[in-house]
MIFIBA-473975 format. One line per 8 residues: their letters; for each residue x, y, z of C-alpha. Coordinates in pm, 1 decimal. Example, Ala and Ser with C-alpha at 12.3 -4.5 7.8 and 13.67 -1.06 7.14 Angstrom:
BEGIN
as = 1230.0:-450.0:780.0 | 1367.0:-106.0:714.0;
end
This chain:
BEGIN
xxxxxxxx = 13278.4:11719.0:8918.8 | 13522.2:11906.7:8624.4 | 13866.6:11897.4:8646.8 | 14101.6:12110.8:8403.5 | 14506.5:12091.5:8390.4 | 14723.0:12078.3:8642.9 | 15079.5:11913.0:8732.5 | 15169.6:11609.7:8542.7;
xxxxxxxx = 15541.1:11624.5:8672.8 | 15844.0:11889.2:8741.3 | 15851.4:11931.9:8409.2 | 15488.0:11944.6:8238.8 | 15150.4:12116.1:8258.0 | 14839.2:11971.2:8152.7 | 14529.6:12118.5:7971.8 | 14242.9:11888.2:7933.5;
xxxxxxxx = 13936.8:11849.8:8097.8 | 13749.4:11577.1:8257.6 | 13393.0:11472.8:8427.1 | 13329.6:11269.2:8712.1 | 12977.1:11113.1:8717.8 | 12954.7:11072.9:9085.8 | 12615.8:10849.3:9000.8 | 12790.9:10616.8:8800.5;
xxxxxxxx = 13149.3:10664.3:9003.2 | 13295.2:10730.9:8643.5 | 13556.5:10926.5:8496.4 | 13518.7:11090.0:8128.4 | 13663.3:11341.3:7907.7 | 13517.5:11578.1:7791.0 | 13498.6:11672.4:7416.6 | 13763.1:11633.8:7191.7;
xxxxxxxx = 14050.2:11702.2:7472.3 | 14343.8:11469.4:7418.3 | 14655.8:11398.6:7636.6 | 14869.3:11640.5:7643.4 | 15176.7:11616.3:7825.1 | 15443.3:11766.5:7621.3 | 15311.6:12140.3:7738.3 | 15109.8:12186.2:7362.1;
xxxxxxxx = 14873.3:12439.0:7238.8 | 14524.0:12266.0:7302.2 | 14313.3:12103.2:7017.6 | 13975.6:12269.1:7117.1 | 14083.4:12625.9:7245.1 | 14140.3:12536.6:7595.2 | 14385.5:12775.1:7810.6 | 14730.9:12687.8:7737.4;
xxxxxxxx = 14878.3:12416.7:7972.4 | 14888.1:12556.2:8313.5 | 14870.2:12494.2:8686.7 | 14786.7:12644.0:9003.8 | 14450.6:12834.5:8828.8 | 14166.2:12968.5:9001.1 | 13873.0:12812.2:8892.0 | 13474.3:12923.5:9030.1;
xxxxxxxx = 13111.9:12788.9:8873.5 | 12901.9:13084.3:8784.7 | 12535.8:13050.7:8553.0 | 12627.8:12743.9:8381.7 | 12947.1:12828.2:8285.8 | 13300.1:12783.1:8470.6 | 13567.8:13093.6:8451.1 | 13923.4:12992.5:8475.5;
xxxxxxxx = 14175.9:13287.6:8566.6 | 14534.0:13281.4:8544.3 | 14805.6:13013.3:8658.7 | 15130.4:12882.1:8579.0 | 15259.4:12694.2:8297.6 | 15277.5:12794.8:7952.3 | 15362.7:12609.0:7577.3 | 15698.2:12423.1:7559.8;
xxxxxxxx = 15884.1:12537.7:7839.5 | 15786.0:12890.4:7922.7 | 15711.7:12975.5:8293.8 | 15459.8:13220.5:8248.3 | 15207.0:13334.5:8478.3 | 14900.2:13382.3:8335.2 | 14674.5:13686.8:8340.6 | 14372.4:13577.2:8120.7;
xxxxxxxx = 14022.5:13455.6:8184.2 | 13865.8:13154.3:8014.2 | 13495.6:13017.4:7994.3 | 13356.3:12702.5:7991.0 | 13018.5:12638.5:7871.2 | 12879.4:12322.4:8057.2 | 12572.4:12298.3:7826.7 | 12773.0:12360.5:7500.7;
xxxxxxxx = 13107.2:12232.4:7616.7 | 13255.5:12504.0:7434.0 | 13589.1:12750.8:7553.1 | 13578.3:13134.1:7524.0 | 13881.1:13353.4:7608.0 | 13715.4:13675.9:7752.0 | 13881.6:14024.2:7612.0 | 13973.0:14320.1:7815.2;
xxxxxxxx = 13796.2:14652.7:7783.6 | 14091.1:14792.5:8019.9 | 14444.0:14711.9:8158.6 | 14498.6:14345.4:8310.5 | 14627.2:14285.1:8643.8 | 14910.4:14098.9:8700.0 | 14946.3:13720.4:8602.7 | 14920.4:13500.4:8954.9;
xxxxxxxx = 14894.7:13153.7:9043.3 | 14778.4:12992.2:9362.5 | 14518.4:13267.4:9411.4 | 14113.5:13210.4:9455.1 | 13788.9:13290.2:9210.4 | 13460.3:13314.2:9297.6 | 13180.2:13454.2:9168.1 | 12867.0:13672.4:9251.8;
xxxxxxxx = 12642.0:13968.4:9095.8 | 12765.4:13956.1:8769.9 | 13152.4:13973.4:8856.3 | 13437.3:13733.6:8909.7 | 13651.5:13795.6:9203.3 | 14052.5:13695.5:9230.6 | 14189.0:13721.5:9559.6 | 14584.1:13641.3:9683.2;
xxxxxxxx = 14845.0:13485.4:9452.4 | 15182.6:13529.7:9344.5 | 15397.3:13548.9:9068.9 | 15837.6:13584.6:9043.6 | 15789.9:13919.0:9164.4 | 15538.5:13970.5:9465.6 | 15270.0:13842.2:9647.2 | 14889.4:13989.2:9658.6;
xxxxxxxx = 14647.6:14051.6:9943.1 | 14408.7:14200.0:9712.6 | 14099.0:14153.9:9584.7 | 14001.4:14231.3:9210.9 | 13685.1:14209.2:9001.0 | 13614.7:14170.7:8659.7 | 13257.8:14291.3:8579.3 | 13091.5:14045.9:8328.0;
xxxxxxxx = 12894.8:14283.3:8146.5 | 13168.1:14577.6:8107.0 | 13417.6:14351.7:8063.0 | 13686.6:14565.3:8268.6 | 13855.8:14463.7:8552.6 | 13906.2:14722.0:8882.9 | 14072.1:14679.8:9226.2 | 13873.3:14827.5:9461.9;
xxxxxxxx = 14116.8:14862.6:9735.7 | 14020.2:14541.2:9966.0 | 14289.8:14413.8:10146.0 | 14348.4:14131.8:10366.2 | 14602.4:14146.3:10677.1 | 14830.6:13869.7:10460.0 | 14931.9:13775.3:10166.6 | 14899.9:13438.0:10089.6;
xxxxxxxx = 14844.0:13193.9:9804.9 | 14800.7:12800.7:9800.4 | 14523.0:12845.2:10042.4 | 14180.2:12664.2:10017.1 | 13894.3:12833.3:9981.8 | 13458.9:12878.2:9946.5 | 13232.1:13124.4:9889.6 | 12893.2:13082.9:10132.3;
xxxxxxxx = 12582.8:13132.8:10019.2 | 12412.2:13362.3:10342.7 | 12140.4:13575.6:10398.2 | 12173.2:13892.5:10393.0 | 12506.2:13889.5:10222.7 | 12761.6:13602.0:10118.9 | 13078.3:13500.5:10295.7 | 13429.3:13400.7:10112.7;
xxxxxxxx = 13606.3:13143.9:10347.8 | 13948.2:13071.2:10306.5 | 14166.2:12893.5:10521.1 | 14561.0:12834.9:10545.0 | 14798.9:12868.1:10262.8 | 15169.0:13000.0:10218.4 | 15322.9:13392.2:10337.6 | 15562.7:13547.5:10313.6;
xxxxxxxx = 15714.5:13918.5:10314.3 | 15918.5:14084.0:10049.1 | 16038.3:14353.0:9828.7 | 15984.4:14369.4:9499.4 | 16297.6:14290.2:9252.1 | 16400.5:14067.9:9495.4 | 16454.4:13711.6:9457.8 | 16129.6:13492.8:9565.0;
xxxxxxxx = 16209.6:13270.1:9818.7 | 15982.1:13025.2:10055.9 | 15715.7:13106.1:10273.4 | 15564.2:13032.3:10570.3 | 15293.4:12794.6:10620.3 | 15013.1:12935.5:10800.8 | 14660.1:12797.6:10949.4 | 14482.3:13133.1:10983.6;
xxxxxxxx = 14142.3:13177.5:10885.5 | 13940.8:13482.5:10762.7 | 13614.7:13572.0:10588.2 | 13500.5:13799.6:10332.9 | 13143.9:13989.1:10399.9 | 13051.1:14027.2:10029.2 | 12774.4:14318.6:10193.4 | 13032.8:14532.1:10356.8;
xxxxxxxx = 13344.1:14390.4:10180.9 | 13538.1:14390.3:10471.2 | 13801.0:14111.6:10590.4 | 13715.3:13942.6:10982.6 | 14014.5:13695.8:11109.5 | 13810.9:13395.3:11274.4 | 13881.3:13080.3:11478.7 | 14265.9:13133.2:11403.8;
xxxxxxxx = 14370.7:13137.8:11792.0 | 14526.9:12834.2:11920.5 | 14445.9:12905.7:12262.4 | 14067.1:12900.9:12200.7 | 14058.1:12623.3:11910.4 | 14329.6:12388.1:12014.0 | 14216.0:12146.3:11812.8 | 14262.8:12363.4:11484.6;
xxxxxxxx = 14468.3:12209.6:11203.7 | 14869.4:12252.9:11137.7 | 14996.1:12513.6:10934.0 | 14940.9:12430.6:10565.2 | 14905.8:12481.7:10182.6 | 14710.6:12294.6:9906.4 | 14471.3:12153.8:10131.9 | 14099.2:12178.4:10015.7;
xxxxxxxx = 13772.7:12290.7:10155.7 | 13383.2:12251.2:10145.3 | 13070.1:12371.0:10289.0 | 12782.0:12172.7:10471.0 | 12508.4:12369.9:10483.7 | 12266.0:12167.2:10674.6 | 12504.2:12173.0:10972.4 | 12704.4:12522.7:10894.6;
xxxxxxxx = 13023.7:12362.3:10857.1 | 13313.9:12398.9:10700.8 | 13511.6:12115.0:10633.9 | 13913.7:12071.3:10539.0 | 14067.0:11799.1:10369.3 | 14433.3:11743.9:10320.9 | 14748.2:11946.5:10216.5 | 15124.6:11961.6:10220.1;
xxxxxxxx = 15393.3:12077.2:10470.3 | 15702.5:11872.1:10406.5 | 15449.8:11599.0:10341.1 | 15125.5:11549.7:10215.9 | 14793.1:11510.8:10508.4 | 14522.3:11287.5:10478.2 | 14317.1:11415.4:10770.6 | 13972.3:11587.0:10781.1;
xxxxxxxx = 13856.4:11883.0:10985.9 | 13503.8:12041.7:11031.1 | 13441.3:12396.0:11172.2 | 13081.0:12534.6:11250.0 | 13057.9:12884.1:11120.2 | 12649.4:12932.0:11208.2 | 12715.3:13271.5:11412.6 | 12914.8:13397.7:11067.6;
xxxxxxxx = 12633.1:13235.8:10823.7 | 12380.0:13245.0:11010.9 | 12029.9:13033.6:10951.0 | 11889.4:13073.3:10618.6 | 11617.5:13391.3:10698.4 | 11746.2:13761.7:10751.5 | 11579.2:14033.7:10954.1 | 11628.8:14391.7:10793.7;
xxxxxxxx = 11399.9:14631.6:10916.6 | 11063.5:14707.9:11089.4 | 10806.5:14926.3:11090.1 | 10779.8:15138.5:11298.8 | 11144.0:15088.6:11468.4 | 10994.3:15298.1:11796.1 | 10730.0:15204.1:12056.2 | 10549.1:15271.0:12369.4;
xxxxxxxx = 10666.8:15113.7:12705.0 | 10365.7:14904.9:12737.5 | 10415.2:14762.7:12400.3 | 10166.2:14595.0:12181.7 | 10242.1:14801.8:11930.0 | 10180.6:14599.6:11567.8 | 10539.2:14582.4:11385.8 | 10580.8:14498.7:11095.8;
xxxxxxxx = 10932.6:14307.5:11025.9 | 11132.2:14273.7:10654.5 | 11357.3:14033.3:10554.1 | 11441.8:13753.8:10342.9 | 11360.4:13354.0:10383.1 | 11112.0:13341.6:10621.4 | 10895.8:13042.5:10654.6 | 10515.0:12982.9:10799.5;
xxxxxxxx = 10659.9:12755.7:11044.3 | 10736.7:12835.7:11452.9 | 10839.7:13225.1:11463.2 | 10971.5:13416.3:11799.9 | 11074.8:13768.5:11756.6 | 11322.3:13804.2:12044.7 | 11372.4:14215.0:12165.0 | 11683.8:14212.0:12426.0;
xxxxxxxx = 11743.2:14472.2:12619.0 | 12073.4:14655.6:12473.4 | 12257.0:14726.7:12197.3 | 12432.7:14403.5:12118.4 | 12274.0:14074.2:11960.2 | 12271.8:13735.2:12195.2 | 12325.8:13375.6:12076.2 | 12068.1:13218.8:12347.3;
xxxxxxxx = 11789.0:13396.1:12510.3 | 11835.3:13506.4:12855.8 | 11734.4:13736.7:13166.5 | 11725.7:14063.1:12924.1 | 11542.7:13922.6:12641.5 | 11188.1:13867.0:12579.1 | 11017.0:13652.4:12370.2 | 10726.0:13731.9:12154.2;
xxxxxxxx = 10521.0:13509.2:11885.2 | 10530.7:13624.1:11496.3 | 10271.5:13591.4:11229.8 | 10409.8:13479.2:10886.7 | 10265.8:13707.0:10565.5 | 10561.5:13602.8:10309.0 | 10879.0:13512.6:10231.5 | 10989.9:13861.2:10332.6;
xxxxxxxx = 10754.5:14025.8:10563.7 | 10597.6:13900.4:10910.9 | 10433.6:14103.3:11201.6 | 10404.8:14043.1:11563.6 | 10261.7:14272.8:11866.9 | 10581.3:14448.0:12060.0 | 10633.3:14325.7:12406.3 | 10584.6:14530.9:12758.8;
xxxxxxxx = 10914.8:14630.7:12812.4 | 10858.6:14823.6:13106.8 | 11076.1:14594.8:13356.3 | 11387.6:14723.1:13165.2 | 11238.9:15100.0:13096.9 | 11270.8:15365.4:12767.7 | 11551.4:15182.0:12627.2 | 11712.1:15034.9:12310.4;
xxxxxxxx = 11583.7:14647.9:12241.3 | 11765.1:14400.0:11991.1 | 11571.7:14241.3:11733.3 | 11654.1:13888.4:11594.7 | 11422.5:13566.2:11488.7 | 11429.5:13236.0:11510.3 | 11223.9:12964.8:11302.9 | 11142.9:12649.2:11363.6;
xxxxxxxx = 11352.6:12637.2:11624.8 | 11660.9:12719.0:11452.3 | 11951.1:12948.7:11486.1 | 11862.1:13284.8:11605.7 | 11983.9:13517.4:11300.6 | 12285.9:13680.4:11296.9 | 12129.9:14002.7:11086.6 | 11964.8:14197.6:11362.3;
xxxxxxxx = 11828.1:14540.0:11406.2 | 11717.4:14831.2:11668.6 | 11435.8:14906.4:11845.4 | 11362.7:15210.1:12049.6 | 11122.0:15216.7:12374.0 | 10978.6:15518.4:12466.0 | 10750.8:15647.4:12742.2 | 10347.8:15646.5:12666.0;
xxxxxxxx = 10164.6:15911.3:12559.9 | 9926.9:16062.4:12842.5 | 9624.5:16257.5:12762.5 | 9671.7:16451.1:13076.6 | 9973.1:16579.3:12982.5 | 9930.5:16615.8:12614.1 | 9800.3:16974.9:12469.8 | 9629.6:17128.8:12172.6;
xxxxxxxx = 9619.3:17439.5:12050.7 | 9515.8:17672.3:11747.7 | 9281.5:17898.4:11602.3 | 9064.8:17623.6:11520.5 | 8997.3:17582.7:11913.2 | 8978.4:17988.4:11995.0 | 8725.9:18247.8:11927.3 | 8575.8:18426.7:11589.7;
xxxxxxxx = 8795.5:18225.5:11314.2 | 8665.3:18271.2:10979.2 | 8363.7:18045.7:10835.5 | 8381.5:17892.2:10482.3 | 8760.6:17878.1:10494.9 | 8994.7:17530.7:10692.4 | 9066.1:17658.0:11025.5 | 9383.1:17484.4:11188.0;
xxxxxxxx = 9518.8:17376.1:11525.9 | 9797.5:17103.4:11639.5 | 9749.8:16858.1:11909.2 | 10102.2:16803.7:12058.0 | 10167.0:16441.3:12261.4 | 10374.2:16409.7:12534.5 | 10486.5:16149.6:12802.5 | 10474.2:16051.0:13149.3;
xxxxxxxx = 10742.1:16309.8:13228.7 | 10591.6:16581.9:13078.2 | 10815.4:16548.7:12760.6 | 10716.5:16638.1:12390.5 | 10702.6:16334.9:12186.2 | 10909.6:16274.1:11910.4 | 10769.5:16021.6:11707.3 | 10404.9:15955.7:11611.5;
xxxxxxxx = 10163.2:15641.2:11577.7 | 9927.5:15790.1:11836.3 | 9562.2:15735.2:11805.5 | 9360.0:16031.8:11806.2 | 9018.5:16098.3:11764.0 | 8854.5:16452.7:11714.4 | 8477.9:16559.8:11749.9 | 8360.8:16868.9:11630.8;
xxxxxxxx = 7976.4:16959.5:11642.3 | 7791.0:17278.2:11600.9 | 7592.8:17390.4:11912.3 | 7263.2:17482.7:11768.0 | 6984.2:17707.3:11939.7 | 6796.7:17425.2:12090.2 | 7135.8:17237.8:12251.6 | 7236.0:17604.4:12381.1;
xxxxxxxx = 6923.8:17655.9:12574.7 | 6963.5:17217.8:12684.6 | 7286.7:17330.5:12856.8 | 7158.8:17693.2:12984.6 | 6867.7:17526.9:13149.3 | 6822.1:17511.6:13534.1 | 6911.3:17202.6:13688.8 | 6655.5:16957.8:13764.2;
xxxxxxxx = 6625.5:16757.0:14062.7 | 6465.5:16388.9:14056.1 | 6258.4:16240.9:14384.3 | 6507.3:16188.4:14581.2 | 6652.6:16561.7:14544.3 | 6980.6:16395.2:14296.6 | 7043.8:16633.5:14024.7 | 6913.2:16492.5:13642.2;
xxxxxxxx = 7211.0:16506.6:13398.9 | 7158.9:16722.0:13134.8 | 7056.5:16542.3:12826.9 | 7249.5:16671.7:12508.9 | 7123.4:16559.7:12180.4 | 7373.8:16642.1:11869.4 | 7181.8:16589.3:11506.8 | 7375.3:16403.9:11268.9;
xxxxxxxx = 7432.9:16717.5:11057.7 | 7570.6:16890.4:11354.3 | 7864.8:16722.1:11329.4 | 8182.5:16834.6:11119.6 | 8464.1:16618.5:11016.1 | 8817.8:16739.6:11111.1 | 9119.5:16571.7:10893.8 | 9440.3:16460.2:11130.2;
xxxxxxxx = 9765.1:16465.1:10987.5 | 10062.2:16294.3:11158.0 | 10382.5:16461.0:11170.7 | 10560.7:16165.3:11310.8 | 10747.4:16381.3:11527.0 | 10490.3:16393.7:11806.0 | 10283.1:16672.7:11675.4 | 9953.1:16630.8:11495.1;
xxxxxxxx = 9851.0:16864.3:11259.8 | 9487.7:16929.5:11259.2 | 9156.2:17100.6:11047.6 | 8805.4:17121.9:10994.6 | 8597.4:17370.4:10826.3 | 8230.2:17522.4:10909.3 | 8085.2:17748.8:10656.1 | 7831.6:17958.6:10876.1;
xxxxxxxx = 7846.2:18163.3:11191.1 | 7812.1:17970.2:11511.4 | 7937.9:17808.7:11786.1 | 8092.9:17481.1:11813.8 | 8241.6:17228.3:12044.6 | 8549.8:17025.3:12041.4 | 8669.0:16770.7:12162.0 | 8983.1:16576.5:12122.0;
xxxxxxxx = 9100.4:16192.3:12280.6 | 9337.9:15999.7:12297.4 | 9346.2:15598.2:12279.4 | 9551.1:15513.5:12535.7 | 9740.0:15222.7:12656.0 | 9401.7:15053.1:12865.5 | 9257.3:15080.1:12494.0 | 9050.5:15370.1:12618.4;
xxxxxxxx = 8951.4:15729.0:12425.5 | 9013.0:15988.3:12701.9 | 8990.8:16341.8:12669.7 | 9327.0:16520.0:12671.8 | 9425.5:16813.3:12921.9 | 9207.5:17122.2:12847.8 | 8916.5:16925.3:12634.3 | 8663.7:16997.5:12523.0;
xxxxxxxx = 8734.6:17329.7:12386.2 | 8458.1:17613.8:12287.8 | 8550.8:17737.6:11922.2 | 8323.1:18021.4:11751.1 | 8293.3:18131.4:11381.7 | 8212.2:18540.1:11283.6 | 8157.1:18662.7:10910.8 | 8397.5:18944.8:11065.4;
xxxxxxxx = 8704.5:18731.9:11041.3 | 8907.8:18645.9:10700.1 | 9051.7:18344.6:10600.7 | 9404.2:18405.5:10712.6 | 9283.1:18454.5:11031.4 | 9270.0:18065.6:11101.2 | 9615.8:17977.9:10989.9 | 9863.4:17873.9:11298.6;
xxxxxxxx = 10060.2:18212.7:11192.3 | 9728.6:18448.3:11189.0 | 9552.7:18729.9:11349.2 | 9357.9:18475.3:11596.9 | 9707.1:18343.8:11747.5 | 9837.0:18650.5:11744.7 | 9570.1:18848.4:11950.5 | 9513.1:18522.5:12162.8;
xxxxxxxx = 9964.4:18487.7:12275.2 | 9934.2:18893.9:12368.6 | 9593.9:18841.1:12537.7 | 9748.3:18521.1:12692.8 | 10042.2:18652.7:12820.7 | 9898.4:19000.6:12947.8 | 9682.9:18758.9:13140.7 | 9948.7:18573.5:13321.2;
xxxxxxxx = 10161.4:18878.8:13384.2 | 9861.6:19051.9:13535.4 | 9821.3:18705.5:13736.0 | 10156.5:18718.1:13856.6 | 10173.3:19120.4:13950.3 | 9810.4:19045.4:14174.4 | 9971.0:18704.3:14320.6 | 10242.7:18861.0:14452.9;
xxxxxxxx = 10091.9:19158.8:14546.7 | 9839.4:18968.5:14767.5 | 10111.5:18700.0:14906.3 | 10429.0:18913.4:15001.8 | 10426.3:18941.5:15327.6 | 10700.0:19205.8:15411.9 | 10455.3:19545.7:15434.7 | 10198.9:19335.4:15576.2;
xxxxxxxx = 10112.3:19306.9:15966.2 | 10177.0:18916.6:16028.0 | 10029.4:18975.0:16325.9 | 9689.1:19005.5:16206.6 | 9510.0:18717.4:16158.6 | 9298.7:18855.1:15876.1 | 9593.0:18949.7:15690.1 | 9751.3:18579.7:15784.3;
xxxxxxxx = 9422.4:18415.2:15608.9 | 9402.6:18645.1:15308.4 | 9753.6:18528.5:15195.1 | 9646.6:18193.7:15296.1 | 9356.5:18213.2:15062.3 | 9538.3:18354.0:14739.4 | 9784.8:18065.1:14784.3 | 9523.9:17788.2:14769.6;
xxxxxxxx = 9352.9:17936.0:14509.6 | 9703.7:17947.6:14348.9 | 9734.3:17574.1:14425.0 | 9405.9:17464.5:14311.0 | 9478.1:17626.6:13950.9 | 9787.3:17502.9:13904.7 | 9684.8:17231.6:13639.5 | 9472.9:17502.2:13461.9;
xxxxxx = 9730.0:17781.5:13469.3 | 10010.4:17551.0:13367.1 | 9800.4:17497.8:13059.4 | 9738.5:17815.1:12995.6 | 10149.7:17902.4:13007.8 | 10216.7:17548.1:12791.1;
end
């Protein structure tokens, strides 16, 4: 433990420094310090005599800012920064490269990133809320405009190491409220508590409501305070308010900390319904030990699992990365799931993130379409078309991660006249299936491209006229390839065609939309023609069953013409 100056009555200030050997329960000082108790410039280049300081440990060295005291009997407060060297045992006074703040006394320091932080204080003329930071490497000080809801000063204080981002603690202290120029009188002792998110450098008041913690300490100043990090406490010892405390009190602050493992991100953040989707989780301290991935229904983390969460195993890779297989989350439906962990048993973390549920992907409602499944596209040149997935509803997709799988083959001379043959009947008068035999060289390979917004961009190339089949499936949720709505499709190549011609924008979609369209409106005109029944004789019955007839067929097509349209 190191001790530096301090009160050695009304009158004087003290500036040596001491060890205590908690091994050998012995105090020593340090170097070539000497009493000093007549408020004296220091022997070694110490800080001049001075009292409440704020003092943090930071890479070996311990920085020192401000206080009050001074040589003789000034009553300065202090504005400079001091470092000492544990190794060396030596003291540096650290120059400016800018403007100081203010001198202050009975403020904080603490330490992280390659700055030193001062927080509260006061001096004759006003009392701080702020927070400022000296960079260590620039060697200039800024005040980045973080504020707490008080001012205070005498308060204890500890900075938290936690995972994603540290905490600053502080507890109690004096406040008060006035103008400056005017004379500083008393404050108010207070037993608030608040914490400083070092990630998002904002201020959260905690456990400062009698009501909820009656048991909290009484209002005061000077006390001190230390972290257990085995049990997430915090722990207070002492102070004065019109008398001096000897009591002890512990607070667990594991939903603030959290366990010692962070979850930041996954990939991919969105899944199918059914789940078992592989994920793939970030974060920081994870160990190969017990891992649940917990997904709760919602937008808000839980403490405990419950009715809306579900529980799923992990698999450990390294300190920051694990996967697991995403949960069937179709009791709740397409909704937003919380992710948090918990290891070996522990805390569930307090660092969470989203996930997003969506309904599957269904071959029979997915499409695909393109010059690369339409007639006379151009050989020797990559001809293109786009599968598009979409739900259970009917519903373009808007993510990707779908498995799909497309075939193309060249129909040679000998499979046409397989498939043109007559049907063959065996003994017992069944039909034979039609054998179809593709040679390995038939076959063409067609590059996928996901677009990761539910679209699937698409192309192949053949480099001679022909005629070719393809087909496209889908890997659904049974872990099955099935063909999607409209496979397989019948694609031909002619020498006639150029090489623009297969492009999404080119001649091939062009003459197929008007052809498509004409089509349909022609399909339309003839349907209503045959099934308006206001110049036609209701009364005759061959009339009644011609209209009937046109509307079944109309029914029976509606899958294929609803294809056509989409």
């Amino acid at each position: 433990m190191f001790i530096f100056g301090g009160h050695h009555n009304p009158q004087s200030r003290l500036n040596d420094a001491w060890y205590f050997k908690f091994k050998d329960l012995e105090w020593s000082r340090i170097g070539e310090h000497q009493d000093n108790t007549s408020n004296q410039e220091s022997n070694c280049g110490a800080p001049a005599p001075r009292a409440n300081m704020g003092a943090c440990i930071y890479n070996g060295k311990i920085y020192i800012f401000g206080g009050h005291g001074g040589l003789n009997y000034q009553r300065i407060a202090f504005n400079d920064l001091y470092t000492f060297d544990l190794e060396t045992e030596a003291w540096e006074k650290l120059s400016y490269a800018n403007t100081a703040p203010d001198g202050r006394g009975g403020h904080s320091v603490f330490a992280s990133d390659e700055k030193v932080y001062i927080y509260g204080g006061w001096n004759s003329e006003q009392q701080y809320n702020n927070i400022l930071i000296f960079d260590l490497e620039k060697k200039e000080w800024s005040d980045p405009d973080i504020y707490n809801e008080i001012h205070r000063w005498n308060h204890c204080s500890v900075l938290v190491e936690a995972i994603p981002t540290w905490k600053f603690f502080i507890f109690g202290g004096e406040c008060a409220e006035y103008n400056e120029g005017n004379p500083r009188a008393f404050g108010e002792y207070v037993n608030s508590s608040c914490f400083l998110d070092l990630g998002t450098v904002k201020w959260t008041t905690y456990a400062s409501d009698k009501d909820l913690y009656p048991e909290m300490p009484c209002p005061r100043e000077y006390a001190a305070m230390a972290y257990d990090p085995r049990d997430s406490k915090l722990i207070v010892y002492g102070g004065w308010n019109n008398g001096w405390f000897n009591d002890l009190y512990s607070l667990t602050v594991s939903k603030i900390v959290g366990p010692s493992y962070a979850i930041t991100s996954s990939d991919p953040c969105l899944g199918q319904l059914s789940g078992n989707v592989p994920l793939t989780i970030k974060g920081q301290g994870f160990k190969d030990a017990s891992i649940k991935v917990l997904f709760t229904c919602g937008n808000k983390p839980v403490d405990n699992v419950g009715k809306m969460t579900i529980e799923v195993p992990g698999q450990f890779v390294s300190e920051n990365e694990l996967t697991c297989l995403t949960p069937n989350f179709e009791q709740f439906g397409p909704k937003e799931a919380v992710l948090q962990l918990s290891i070996a048993n522990a805390d569930l973390t307090t660092t969470w993130i989203t996930f997003q549920y969506f309904l599957n992907t269904r071959a029979n409602k997915s499409l695909a379409y393109g010059p690369g499944l339409l007639r006379d596209a151009c050989p020797g040149a990559p001809v293109e078309f786009v599968i598009q997935a979409r739900n259970d509803l009917g519903e373009n997709r808007i993510s990707g991660r779908d498995k799909w799988q497309v075939r193309v083959r060249k129909i040679n001379s000998a499979e046409e006249a397989e498939e043109n043959a007559p049907e063959e009947l065996d003994a017992e008068g069944n039909p034979i299936p039609k054998r179809k035999v593709f040679a390995q060289e038939e076959s063409v390979h067609c590059e996928i491209i996901d677009r990761d917004d539910g679209c699937y961009d698409c192309k192949y190339q053949i480099d001679e006229e022909c005629e070719a089949r393809v087909e496209i499936l889908f890997f659904n949720d049974k872990e099955e390839w099935v063909q999607v709505r409209g496979s397989p499709y019948r694609a031909s190549f002619s020498n006639a065609a150029k090489p623009a011609d297969n492009l999404m924008h080119g001649a091939i979609m062009d003459r197929q939309i008007k052809k498509e369209l004409e089509r349909i409106h022609l399909h339309l005109q003839d349907v209503k023609k045959e099934t308006f029944t206001k110049d036609k004789d209701m009364k005759d019955v061959k009339v009644l069953l011609g209209v009937k007839e046109h509307v079944d067929n109309t029914t029976k097509n509606t899958d294929k013409i609803t294809l056509e349209i989409d």
